[in-house]
N, C-alpha and C positions, 0 to 999 in steps of 0.2 A: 569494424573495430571490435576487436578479442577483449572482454570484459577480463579483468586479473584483480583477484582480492589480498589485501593487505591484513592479515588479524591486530587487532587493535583493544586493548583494554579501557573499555569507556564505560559510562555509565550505564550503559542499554545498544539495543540494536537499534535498527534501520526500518521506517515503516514499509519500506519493500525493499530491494535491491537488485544486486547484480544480474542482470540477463543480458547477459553478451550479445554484440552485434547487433544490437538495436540500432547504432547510427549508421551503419552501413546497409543495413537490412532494407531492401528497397519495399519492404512486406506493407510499413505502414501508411497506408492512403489515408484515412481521416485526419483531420486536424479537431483540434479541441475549441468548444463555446464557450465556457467558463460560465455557463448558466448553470444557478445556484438554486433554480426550483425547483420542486419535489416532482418526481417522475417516475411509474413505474414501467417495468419493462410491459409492452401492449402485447408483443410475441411471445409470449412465454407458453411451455409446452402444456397441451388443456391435460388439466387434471384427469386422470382416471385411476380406477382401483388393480386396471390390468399389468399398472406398468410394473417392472421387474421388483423391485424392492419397497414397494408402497405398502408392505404389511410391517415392517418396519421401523415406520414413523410413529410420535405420538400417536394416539385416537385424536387429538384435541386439531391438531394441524392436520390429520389425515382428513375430520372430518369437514375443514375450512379451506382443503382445499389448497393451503395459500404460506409458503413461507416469507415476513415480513421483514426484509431485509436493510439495517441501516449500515450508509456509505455515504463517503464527504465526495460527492459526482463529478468531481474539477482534480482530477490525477490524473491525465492519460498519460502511456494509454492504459491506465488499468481501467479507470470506470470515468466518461465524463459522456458529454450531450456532443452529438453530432450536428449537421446545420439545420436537419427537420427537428432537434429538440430529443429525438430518443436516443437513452442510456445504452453505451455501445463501452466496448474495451475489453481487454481479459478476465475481470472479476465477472462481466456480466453473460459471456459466452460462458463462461466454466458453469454458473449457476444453473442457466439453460441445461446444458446437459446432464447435471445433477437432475432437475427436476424430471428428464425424464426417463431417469431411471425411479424416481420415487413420487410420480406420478402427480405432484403437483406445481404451482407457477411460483418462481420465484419474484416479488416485488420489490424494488429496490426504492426505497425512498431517502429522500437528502437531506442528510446533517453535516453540521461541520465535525473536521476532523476530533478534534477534544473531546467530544459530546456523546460519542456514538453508545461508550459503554457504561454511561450513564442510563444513556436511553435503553439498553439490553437489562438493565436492572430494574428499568420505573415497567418493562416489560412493553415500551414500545414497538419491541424489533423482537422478533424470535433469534437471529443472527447477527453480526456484524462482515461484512467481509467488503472490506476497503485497504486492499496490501496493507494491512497491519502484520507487523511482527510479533511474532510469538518470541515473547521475553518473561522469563521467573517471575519477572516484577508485576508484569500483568496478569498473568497467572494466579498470582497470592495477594492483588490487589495495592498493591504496596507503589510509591511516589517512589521513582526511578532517583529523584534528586535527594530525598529527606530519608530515605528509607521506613518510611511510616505506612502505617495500614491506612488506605483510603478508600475499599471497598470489601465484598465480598471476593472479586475475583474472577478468571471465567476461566474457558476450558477454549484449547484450542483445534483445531482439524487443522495439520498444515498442509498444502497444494502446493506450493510454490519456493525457490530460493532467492534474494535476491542482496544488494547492498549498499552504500550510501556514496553521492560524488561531490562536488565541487563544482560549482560553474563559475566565468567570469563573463561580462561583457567582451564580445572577440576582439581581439587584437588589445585589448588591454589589462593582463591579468595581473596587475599591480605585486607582481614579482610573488604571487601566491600560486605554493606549487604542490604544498598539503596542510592539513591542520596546523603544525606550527608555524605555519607563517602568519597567522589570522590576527595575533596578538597586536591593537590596536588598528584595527581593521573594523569595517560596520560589513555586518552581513546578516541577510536576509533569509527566515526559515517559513514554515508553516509551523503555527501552534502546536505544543503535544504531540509531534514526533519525536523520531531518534535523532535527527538534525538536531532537533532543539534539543535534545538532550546531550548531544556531545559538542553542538556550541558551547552551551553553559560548562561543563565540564572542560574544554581545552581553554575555556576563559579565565576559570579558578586555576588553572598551568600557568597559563600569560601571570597574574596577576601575583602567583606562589613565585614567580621564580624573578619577578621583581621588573616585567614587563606593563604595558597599558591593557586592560581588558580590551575580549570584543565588543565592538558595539553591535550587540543584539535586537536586531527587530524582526518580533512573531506576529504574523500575519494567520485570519480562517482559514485561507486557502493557499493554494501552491503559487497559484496565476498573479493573485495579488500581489506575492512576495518577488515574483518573474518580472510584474510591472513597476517597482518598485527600482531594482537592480536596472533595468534598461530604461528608465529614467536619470540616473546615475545618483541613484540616490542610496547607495551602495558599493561594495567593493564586490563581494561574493554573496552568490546563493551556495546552500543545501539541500537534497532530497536524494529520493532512491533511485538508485543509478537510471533505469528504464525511463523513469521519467524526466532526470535532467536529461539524459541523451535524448528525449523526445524532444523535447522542450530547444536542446541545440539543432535536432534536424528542422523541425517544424518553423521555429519564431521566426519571423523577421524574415521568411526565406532561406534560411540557416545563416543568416547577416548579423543575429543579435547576442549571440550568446558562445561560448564555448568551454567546453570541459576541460580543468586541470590537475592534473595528478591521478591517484589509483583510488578506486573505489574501495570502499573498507564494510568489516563489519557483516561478511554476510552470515545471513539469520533469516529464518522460515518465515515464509507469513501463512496468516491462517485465519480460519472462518473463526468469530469468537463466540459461542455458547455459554448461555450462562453457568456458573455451577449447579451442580445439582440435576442436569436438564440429560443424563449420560444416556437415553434414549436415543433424544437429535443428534448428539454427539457422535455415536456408534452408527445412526445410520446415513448421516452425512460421509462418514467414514470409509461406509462399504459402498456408498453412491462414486465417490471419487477414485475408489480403488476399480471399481468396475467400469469408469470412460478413463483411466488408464489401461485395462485390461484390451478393453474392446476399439484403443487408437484413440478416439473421439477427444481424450484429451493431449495428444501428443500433435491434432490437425489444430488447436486452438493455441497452442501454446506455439507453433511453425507460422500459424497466420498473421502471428503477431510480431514473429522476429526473435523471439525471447529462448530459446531452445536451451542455453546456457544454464537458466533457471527451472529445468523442468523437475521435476520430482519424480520416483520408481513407483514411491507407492506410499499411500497416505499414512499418518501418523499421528497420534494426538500427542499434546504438550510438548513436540519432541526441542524445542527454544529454553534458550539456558540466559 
């Protein structure tokens, strides 16, 4: 299935998106655990000072060896626990090979999705990269909904394109075929995404143009909100397109779920850096531009099905 994007004026983008062909893609063999503990990747490539672009990192992370990576680990397939427990998916292969171009391991540890750029500022994480989208609003710190400043802000490296879908319970999509239909509908997002941000937003439509709101319920994770809807305790979900198409090939044996209508809103996603840190920034930069020079990201990005979403060559902030 040919991913096709719709532009859309909404409050914000998509925390991943469009990559075509995922449900037809017979590429992805794992299925997702929905374990919610902290893990870091055990293979990561060993540090050393020989590798290509390791003069270029901080001193402070050169000399530790160790980029600490937070990410909400229940999205496949970008990053979740396979059935042995270790962090597997597209965010956590690209990391891999970043690190060995800059000679150290990347560790990825689990936070839920709202949290992560909190945690990038109390200086938990040297990184975030959990298909977040690179959106102005995140960029300049500012609440997608209120327009108000709520942080410092961060920087982002994008790698990736992608865009936001719809799901229903199969065979019964409650005559929902896009966003306007939702209006007095209950539907189910993850916290602190762009779902949840252009729920809220096509809800103030329904409710402006003299229709019933959605009924909105934000769950920590993707899964929860997947178990929620295939309970029927729901009409539709949201998320970024790769992973509701995951989520329709996978669930139930592809029995529980199914996609409606066109994916919207596609929008970068990218590693988020704090401000100020334009070192990591630049040299994450030139790590991503060099496993797309040299294939290595063009095999990861194929492995996964996702080709549709791939990117030429990396970019900071380039999300609007």
């Amino acid at each position: 299935m040919t991913a096709s994007f719709t532009s859309r004026t909404t409050a914000g983008k998509s925390r991943i998106a469009a990559v075509g062909a995922i449900v037809v893609a017979g590429s992805l063999l794992l299925t997702a655990c929905g374990d919610q503990t902290d893990s870091g990747k055990k293979d990561s490539p060993a540090t050393t000072k020989s590798a290509p672009l390791a003069d270029q990192l901080p001193k402070a992370i050169a000399d530790k060896g160790v980029i600490k990576v937070g990410s909400d680990i229940a999205y496949p397939p970008v990053e979740f626990k396979d059935d042995a427990g270790k962090t597997i998916g597209i965010d956590p292969d690209i990391a891999d090979a970043l690190g060995k171009q800059l000679g150290v391991k990347f560790e990825f540890e689990n936070g839920t999705f709202d949290t992560l750029l909190t945690g990038l500022r109390s200086k938990r994480y040297d990184i975030a990269m959990s298909a977040m989208t690179d959106t102005k609003a995140r960029q300049d710190g500012v609440d997608s909904e209120t327009g108000k400043k709520v942080g410092e802000g961060v920087d982002f490296v994008d790698y990736f394109t992608a865009g936001v879908s719809i799901y229903t319970k199969k065979g019964d999509d409650k005559g929902i075929a896009s966003w306007s239909d939702l209006c007095g509908k209950k539907m189910v997002v993850q916290r602190g995404t762009v779902s949840h941000d252009l729920a809220k937003a096509e809800s103030k439509k329904c409710t402006d143009g003299g229709e019933k709101a959605i009924g909105i319920q934000a769950f920590d994770n993707d899964q929860l909100a997947q178990t929620r809807l295939r309970a029927g305790g729901a009409d539709a979900g949201s998320s970024d397109f790769p992973v509701a198409a995951y989520a329709v090939k996978t669930s139930g044996g592809g029995n529980d779920f199914q996609l409606v209508g066109e994916q919207i809103e596609a929008a970068p996603y990218g590693i988020a850096v704090a401000k100020g840190n334009d070192e990591l920034s630049k040299a994450l930069q030139a790590a991503l531009d060099a496993i797309i020079k040299n294939g290595e990201y063009d095999k990861i990005i194929a492995k996964w099905g996702v080709d549709a979403g791939a990117v030429k060559e990396a970019t900071i902030n380039a999300g609007t």
